[in-house]
C-alpha positions in Angstrom: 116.9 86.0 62.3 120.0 88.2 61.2 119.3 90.4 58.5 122.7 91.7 57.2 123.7 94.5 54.6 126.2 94.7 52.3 127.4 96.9 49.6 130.1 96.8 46.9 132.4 98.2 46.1 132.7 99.2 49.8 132.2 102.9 51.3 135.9 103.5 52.5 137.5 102.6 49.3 135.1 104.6 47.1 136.9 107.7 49.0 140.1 107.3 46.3 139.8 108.7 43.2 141.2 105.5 41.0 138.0 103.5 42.2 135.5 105.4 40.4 135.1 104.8 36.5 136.7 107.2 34.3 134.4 108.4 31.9 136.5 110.8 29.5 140.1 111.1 28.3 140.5 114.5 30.0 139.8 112.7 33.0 137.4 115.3 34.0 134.1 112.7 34.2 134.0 110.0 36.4 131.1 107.7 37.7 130.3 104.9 39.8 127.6 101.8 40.2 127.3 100.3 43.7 125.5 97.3 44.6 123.7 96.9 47.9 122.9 93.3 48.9 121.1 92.0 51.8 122.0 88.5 53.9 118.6 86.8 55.4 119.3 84.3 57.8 117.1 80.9 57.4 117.2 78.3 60.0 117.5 74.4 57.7 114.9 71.5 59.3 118.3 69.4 59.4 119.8 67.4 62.3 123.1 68.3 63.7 125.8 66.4 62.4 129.5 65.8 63.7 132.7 66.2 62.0 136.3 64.6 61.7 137.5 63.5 65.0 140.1 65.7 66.5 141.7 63.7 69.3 141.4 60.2 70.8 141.8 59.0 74.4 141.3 55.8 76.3 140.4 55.1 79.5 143.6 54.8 81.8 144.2 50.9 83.9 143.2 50.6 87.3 141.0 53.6 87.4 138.2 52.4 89.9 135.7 55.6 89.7 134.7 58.0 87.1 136.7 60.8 85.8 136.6 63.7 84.0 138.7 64.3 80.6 138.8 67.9 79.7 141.0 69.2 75.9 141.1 72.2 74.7 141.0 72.8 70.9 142.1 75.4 68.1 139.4 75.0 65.1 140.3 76.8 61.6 136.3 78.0 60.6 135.2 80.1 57.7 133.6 83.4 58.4 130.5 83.0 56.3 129.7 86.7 56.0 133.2 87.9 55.3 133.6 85.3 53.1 130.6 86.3 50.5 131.5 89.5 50.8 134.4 88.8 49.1 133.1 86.6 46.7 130.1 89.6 45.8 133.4 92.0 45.6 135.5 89.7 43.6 132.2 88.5 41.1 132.2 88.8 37.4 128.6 89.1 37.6 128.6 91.4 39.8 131.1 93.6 37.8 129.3 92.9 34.6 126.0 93.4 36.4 127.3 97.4 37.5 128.8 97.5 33.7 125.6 97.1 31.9 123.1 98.9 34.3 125.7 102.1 34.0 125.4 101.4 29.6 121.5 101.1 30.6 121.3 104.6 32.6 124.7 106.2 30.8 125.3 108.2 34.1 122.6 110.2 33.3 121.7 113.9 35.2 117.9 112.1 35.6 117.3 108.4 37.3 115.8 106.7 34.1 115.4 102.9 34.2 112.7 100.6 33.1 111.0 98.2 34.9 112.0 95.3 31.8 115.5 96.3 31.7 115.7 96.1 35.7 114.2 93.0 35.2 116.4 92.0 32.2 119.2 92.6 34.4 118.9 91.4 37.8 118.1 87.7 35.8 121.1 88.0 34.4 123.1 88.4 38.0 120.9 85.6 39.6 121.9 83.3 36.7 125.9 84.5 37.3 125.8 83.8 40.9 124.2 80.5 40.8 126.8 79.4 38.0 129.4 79.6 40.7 127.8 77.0 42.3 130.2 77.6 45.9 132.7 80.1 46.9 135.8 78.9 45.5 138.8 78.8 48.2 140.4 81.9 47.5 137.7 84.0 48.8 137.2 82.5 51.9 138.1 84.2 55.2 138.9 82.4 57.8 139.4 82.5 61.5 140.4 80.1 64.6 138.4 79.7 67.0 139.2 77.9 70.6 137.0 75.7 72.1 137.2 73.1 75.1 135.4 69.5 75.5 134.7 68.1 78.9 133.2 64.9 79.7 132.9 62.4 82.8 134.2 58.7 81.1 132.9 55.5 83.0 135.9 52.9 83.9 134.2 50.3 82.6 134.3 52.2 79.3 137.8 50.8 77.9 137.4 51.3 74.1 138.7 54.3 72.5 136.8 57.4 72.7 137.4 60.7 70.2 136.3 64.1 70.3 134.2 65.3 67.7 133.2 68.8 66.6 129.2 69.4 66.1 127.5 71.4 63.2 124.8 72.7 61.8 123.5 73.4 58.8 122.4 77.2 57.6 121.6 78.8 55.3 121.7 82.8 53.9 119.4 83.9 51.6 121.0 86.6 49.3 119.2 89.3 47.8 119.9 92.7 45.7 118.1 95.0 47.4 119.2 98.2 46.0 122.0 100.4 43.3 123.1 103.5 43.5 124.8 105.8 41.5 126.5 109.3 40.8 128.6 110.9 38.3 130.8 113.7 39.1 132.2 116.0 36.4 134.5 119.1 37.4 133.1 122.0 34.8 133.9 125.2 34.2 132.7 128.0 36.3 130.6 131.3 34.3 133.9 133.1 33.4 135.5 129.9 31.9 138.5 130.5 34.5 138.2 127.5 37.0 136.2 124.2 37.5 134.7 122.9 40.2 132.8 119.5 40.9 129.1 119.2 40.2 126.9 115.5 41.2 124.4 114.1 39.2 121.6 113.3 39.5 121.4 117.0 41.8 119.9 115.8 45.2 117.4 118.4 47.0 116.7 116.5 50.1 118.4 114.3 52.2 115.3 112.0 52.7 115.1 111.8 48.7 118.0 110.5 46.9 117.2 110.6 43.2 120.4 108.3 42.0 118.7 104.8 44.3 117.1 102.3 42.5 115.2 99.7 43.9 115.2 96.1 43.6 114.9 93.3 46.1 115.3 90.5 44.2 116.1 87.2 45.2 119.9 86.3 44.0 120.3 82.7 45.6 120.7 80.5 48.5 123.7 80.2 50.3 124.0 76.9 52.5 127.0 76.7 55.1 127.8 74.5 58.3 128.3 76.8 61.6 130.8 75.1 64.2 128.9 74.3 67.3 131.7 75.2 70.1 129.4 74.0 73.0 127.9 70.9 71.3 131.0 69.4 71.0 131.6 66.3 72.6 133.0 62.6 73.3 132.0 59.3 71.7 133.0 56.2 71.1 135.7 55.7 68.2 133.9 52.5 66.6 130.5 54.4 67.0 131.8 57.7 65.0 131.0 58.2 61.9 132.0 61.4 59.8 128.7 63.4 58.2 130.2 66.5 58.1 133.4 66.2 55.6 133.8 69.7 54.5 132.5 72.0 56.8 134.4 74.8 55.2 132.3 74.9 52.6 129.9 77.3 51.2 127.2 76.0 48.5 125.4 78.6 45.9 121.9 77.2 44.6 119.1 78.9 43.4 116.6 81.2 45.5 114.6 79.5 47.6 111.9 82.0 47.0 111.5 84.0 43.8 109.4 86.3 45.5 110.6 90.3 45.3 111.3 91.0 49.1 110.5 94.8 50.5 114.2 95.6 51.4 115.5 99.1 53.5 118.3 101.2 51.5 121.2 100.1 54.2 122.8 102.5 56.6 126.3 103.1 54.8 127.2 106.8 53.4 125.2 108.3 50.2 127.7 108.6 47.0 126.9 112.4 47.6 129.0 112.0 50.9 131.8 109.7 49.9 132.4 111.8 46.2 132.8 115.2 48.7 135.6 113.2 50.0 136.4 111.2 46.9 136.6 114.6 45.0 137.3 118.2 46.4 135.3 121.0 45.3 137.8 122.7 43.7 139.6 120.8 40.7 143.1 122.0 41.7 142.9 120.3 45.0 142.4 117.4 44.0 146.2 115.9 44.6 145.9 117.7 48.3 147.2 114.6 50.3 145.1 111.2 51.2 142.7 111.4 54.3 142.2 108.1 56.0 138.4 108.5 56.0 136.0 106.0 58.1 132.6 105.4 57.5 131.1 107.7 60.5 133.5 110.3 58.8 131.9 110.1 55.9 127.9 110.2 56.9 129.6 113.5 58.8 130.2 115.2 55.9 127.5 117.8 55.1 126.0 117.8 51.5 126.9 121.3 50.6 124.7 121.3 47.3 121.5 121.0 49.5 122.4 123.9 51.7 123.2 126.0 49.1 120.0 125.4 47.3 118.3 126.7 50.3 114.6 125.4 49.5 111.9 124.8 51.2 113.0 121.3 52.8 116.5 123.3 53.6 115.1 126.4 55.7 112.8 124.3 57.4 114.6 120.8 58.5 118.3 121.5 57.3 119.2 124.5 59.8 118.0 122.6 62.8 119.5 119.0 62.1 
């Protein structure tokens, strides 16, 4: 069963100044939310079920032995994942979700959030996302995919025959399993002369990030039809009938369980990485010229705040790693 992450806004684009919130007028404060949502794959107890025909044939005169008909194909499919990623990206809930959970913790120096207003919350975002009810067709990706059919037709067979694509119906379960957070404010050093960036909540530890809060709450169910490539096949045209007549599209219904799921903080860069890119140390660099960063870039980048804390965790794991 595929288990996939995904987080918004996305790593990459976090690395530009203009997508993090500004939080004064001096534009010396800025902040960001980020969402982290998880895609469980659930197999559906449903038959498969066969689409819109996409060619017809008959059976050529005088033919006295089998033979073999063989088409290739170019199908148009959504890409499911893609797809909700941009519909999580593009969400009003989503957006008003980050909104009120930055009001709730106010970018805060300390991770403070209680357990009701968590709650409070993350109802609110299941409630949003179900409203949608399916991923409209803007926010659908979508990809070709080519495909042959090959069957052996009997010459006694002389009605019309079509080819039919197969499906079958999936489903992702969609949780949120985890936000995170920072604010960055360039301040003024000791002698008032320059400023330089400073992250809160301060991190210590690489294995403790103090700006993650947990979740893994159930969001919704996400029901789509996957294209079958290799169940495709031949039938007769008066015996087809069409059960699949949108297979491009992607249903949103409530969770199927409501049950808080134990969920892994993904493997994308920490805020702490991405605002070192994001925002340079020294506030006068900041309009040095844009670096086209990637995500392995980013984990790269060393977190000079814990080094230069040296503590305990530092002298003993840090120096080594």
């Amino acid at each position: 069963m595929k288990r996939i992450q995904l987080s918004v806004p996305f790593s990459v684009d976090l690395t530009k100044e203009s997508s993090w919130e500004n939080l004064n007028s001096s534009g010396t404060s800025f902040g960001i939310v980020r969402c982290h949502f998880q895609l469980n794959e659930r197999l559906l107890n449903e038959p498969h079920q066969v689409g819109e025909a996409l060619a017809v044939y008959k059976s050529p005169k005088g033919v006295g032995a089998q033979h073999v008909i063989s088409s290739s194909f170019e199908l148009e499919e959504v890409k499911q994942i893609s797809s909700i990623e941009k519909f999580l990206f593009e969400s009003e809930s989503t957006a008003t979700f980050a909104s009120e959970l930055a009001l709730k913790i106010g970018f805060n120096k300390e991770n403070s959030i209680s357990g009701k207003i968590k709650s409070e919350l993350s109802e609110k975002l299941k409630q949003g996302v179900t409203k949608s009810l399916e991923i409209n067709e803007s926010q659908k990706i979508r990809d070709s995919t080519s495909f042959e059919i090959t069957n052996t037709i009997d010459p006694n067979v002389t009605a019309p025959i079509v080819a039919v694509p197969v499906f079958k119906r999936k489903s992702f379960d969609l949780l949120l399993g985890y936000v995170d957070f920072l604010r960055v404010d360039y301040e003024r050093d000791m002698l008032w002369l320059r400023r330089k960036s400073r992250k809160y909540p301060r991190i210590v530890d690489f294995n403790n990030h103090p700006n993650r809060i947990e979740f893994g709450i159930p969001l919704a169910t996400i029901k789509y039809w996957e294209f079958l490539p290799k169940s495709s096949v031949l039938m007769l045209e008066d015996e087809h009938i069409v059960q699949v007549e949108n297979s491009e599209q992607l249903t949103i219904e409530p969770p199927h369980c409501e049950k808080r799921k134990f969920v892994k903080f993904p493997d994308v860069p920490s805020l702490y990485q991405i605002a070192n890119a994001a925002f340079p140390k020294k506030w006068i660099l900041r309009k040095s010229p844009t670096n086209q960063w990637t995500e392995d870039m980013l984990k790269n980048i060393e977190l000079d705040e814990v080094k230069k804390a040296n503590n305990g965790w530092w002298r003993k794991y840090g120096k080594n790693s």
